[in-house]
Backbone as numpy.savetxt, mean C-alpha at the origin, in Angstrom:
# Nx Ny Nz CAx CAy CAz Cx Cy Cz
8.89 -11.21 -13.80 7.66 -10.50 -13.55 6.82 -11.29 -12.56
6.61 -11.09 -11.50 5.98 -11.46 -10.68 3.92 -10.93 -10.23
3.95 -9.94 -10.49 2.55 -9.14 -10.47 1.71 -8.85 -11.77
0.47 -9.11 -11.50 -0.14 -8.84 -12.90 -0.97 -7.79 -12.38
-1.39 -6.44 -13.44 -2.33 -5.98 -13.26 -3.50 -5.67 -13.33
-4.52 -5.68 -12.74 -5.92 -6.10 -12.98 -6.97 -5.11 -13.32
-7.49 -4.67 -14.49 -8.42 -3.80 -14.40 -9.39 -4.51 -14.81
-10.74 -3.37 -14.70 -11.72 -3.19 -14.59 -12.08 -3.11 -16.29
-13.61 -3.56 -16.37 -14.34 -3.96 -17.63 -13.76 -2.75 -18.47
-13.90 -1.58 -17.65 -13.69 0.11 -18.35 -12.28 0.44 -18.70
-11.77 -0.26 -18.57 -10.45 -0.22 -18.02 -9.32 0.53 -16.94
-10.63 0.68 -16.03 -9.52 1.63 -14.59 -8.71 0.44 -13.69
-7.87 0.91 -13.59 -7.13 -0.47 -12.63 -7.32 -0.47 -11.44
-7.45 -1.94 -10.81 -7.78 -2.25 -9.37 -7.01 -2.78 -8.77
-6.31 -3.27 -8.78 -5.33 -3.89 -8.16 -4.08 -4.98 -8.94
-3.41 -5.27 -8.38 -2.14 -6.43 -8.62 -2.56 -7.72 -8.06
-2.23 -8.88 -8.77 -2.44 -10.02 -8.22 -1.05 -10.87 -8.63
-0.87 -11.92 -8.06 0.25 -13.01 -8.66 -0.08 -13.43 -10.08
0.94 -13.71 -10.97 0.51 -15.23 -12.26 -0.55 -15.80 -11.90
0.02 -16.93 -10.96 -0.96 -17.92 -10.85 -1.95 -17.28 -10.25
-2.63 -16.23 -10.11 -3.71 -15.89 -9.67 -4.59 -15.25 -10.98
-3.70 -14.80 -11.81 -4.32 -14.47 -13.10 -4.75 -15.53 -13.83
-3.76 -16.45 -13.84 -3.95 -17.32 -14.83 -4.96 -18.57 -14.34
-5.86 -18.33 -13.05 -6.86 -19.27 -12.50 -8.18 -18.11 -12.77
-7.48 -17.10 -12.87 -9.02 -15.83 -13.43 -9.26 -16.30 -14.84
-8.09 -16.32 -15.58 -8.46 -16.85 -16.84 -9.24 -17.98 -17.67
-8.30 -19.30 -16.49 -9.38 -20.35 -16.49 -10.76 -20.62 -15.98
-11.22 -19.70 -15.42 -12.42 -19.52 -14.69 -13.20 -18.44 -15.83
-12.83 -18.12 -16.46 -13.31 -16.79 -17.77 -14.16 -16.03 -17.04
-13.13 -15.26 -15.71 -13.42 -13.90 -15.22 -12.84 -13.07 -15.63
-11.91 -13.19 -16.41 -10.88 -12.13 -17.03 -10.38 -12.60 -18.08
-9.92 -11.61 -19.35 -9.33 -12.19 -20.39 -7.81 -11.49 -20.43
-7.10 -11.80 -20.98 -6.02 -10.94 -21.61 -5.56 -9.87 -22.19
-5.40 -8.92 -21.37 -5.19 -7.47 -22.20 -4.02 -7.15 -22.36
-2.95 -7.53 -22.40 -1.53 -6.97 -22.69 -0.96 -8.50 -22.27
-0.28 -8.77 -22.72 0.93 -9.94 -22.53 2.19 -9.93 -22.87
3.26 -10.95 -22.33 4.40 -10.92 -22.69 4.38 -11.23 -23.87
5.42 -10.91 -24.98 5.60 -11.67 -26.31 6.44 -12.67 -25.95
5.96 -13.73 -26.82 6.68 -15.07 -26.79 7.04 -16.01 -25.70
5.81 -15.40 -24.67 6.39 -16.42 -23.06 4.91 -16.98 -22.84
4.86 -18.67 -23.01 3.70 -19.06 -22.63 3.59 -19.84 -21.37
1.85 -20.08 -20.66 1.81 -20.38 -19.31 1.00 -21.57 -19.96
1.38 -23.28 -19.98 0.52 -23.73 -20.81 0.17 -23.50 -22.06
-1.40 -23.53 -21.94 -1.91 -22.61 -23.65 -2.32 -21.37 -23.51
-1.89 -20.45 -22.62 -2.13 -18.78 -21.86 -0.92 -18.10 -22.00
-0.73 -17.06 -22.98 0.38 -16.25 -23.19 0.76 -15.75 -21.52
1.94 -15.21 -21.11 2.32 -14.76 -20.05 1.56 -13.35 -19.69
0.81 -12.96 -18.98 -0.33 -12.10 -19.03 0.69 -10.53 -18.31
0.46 -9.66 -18.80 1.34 -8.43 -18.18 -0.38 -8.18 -17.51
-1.22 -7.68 -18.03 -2.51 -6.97 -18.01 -3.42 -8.15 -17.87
-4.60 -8.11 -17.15 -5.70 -9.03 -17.24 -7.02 -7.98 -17.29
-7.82 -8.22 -18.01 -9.41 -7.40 -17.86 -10.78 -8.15 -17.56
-10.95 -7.23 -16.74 -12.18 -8.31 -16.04 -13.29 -8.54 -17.11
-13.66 -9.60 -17.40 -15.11 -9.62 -18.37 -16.47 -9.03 -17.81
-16.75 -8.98 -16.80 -18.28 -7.79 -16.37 -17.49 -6.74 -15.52
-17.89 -5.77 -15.76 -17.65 -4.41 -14.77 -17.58 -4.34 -13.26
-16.63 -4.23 -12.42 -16.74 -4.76 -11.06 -17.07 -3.26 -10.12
-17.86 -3.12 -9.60 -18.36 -1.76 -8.87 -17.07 -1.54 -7.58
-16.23 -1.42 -7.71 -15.32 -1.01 -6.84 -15.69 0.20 -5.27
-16.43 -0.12 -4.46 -17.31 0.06 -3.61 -16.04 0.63 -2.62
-14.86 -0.11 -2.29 -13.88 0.48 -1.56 -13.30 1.79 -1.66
-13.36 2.06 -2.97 -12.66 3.43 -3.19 -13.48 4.74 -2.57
-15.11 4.32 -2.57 -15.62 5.45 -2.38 -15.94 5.17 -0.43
-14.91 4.83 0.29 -14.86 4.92 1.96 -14.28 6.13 1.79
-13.67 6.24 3.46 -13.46 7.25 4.28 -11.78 7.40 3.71
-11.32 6.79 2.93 -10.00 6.60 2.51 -9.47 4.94 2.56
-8.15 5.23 2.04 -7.51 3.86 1.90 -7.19 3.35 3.47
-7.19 1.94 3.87 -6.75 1.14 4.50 -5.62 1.43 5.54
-5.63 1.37 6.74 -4.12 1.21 6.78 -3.33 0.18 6.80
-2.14 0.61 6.75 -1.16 -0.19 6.13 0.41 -0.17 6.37
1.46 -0.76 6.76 3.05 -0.48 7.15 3.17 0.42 5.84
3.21 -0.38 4.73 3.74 -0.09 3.29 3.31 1.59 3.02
1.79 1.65 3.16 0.98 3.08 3.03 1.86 3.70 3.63
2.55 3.69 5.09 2.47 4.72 5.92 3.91 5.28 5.39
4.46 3.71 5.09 5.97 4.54 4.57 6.25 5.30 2.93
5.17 4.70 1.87 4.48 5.52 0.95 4.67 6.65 1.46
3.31 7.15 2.22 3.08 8.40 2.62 3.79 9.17 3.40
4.90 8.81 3.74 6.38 9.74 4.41 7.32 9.65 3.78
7.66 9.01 2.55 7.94 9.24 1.92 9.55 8.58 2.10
8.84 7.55 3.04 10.06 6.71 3.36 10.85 7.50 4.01
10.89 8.63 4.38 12.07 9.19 5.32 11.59 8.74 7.34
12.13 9.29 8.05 11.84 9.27 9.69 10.96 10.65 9.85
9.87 10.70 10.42 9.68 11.55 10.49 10.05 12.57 11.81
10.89 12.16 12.19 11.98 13.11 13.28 12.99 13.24 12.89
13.85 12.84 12.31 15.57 13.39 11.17 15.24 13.06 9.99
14.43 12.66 9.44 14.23 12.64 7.68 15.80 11.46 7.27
15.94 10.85 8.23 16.83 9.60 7.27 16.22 8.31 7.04
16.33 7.62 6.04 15.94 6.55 5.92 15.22 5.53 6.70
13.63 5.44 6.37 12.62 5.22 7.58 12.67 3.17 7.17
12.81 2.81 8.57 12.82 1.49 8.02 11.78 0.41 9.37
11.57 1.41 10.36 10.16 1.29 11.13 8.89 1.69 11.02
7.97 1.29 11.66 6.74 2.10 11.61 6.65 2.53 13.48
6.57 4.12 13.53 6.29 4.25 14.92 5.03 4.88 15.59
4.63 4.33 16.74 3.44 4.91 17.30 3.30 6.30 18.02
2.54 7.07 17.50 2.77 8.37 18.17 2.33 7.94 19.56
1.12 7.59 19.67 0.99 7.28 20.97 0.94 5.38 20.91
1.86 5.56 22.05 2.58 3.91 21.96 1.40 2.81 22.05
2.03 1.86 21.74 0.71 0.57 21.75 0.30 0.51 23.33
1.56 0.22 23.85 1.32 -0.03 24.92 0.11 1.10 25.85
0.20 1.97 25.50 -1.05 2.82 26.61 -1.98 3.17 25.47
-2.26 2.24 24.68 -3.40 2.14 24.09 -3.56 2.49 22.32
-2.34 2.94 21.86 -2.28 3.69 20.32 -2.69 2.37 19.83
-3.32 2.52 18.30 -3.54 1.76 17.42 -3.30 1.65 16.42
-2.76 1.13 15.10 -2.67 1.28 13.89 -3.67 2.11 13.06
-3.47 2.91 13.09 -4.14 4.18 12.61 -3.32 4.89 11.50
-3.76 5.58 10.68 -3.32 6.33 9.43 -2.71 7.79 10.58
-3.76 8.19 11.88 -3.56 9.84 12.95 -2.27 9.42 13.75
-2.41 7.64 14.17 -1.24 7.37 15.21 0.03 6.40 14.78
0.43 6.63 13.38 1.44 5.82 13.13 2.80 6.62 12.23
3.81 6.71 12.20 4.61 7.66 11.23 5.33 6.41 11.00
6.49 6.86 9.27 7.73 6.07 9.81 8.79 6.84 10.28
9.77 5.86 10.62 10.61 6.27 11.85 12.23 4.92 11.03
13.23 6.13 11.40 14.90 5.43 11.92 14.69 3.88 12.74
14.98 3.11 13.17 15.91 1.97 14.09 16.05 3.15 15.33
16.86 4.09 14.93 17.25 4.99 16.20 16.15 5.96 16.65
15.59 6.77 16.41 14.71 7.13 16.55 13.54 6.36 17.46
13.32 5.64 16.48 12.16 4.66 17.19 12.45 3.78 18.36
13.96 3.82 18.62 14.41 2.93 19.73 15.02 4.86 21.19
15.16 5.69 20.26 14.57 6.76 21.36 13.86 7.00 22.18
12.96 7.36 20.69 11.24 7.78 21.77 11.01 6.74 22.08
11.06 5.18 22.35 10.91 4.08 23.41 9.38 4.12 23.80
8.66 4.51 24.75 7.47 4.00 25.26 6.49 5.53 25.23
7.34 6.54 24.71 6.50 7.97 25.17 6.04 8.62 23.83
5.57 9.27 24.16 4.99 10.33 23.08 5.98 11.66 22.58
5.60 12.08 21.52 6.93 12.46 20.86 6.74 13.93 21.73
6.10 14.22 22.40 6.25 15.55 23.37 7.21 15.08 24.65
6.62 13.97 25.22 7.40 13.28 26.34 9.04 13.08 25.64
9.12 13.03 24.81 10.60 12.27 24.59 11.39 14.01 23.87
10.27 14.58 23.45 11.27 15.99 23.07 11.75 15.75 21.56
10.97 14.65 20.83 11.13 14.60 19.51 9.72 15.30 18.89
10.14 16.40 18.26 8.27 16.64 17.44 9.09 16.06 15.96
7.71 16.00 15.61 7.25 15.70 14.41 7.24 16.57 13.49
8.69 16.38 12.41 9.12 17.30 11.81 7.65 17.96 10.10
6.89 17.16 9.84 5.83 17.37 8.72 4.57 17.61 9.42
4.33 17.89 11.01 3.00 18.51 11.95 2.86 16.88 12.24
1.24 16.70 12.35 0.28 15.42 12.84 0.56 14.65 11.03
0.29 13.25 11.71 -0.25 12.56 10.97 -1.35 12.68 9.96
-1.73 12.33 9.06 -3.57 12.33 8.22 -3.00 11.20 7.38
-4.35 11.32 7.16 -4.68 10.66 6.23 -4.45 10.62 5.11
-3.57 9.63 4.07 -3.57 10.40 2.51 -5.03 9.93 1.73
-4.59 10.50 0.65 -5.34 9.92 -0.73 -5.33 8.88 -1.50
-5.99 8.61 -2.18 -5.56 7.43 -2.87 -4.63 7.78 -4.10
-4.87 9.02 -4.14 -3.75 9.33 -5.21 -2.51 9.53 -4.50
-2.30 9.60 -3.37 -1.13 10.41 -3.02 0.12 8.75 -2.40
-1.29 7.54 -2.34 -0.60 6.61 -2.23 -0.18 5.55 -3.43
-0.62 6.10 -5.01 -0.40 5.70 -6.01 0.79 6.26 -6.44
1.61 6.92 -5.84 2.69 7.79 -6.56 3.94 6.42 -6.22
């Protein structure tokens, strides 16, 4: 087990952190123990599955314009396929290329094949005669990147 999960005083969850990142929340008594391994100790700290924060943390990020972007998100949100042949996406590609200016954007990024992405090369998926088999890009949800 490598990740612990971290909620909130209420108990909504916020994120994943490492062990040793839990177990320095613990020693710091920002968080206590809410679920643990049976019978695996860290020191004198059971092996923590769950940590809960001791004051309520106002989670201020959730209520932006949406989640972050992100490689991981984008291939989340395609669902890991290419989005020009739907096989196994193991790039991230720029609709409009870095080079003439695209940016890591949630509107200008899909994933994409090795092949594919070594296709469309420097152009836009109109220039290269690949469309985009699911329309434009957007933005997801935060639910839709929790799945």
């Amino acid at each position: 087990m490598t990740a612990v999960l971290v909620v909130n005083a209420d108990l909504g969850p916020l994120h994943r952190v490492s062990v040793k990142h839990a177990i320095r929340m613990l020693c710091r008594r920002v968080a206590e123990i809410h679920e643990a391994e049976p019978d695996r100790l860290i020191g004198i700290f059971p092996m923590p599955r769950v940590v809960r924060l001791v004051r309520y943390l106002v989670p201020r990020w959730r209520f932006s314009s949406g989640p972050a972007w992100s490689r991981s998100g984008v291939h989340t949100r395609d669902d890991r396929r290419c989005g020009y042949c739907a096989a196994p996406a193991t790039t991230i590609d720029h609709v409009l290329p870095r080079s003439r200016g695209g940016r890591n954007t949630w509107q200008n990024t899909i994933a994409a094949c090795y092949d594919c992405n070594q296709r469309k090369g420097d152009r836009t998926p109109a220039e290269a005669g690949m469309p985009i088999r699911y329309g434009d890009p957007a933005v997801p949800t935060w639910a839709a990147l929790a799945r």
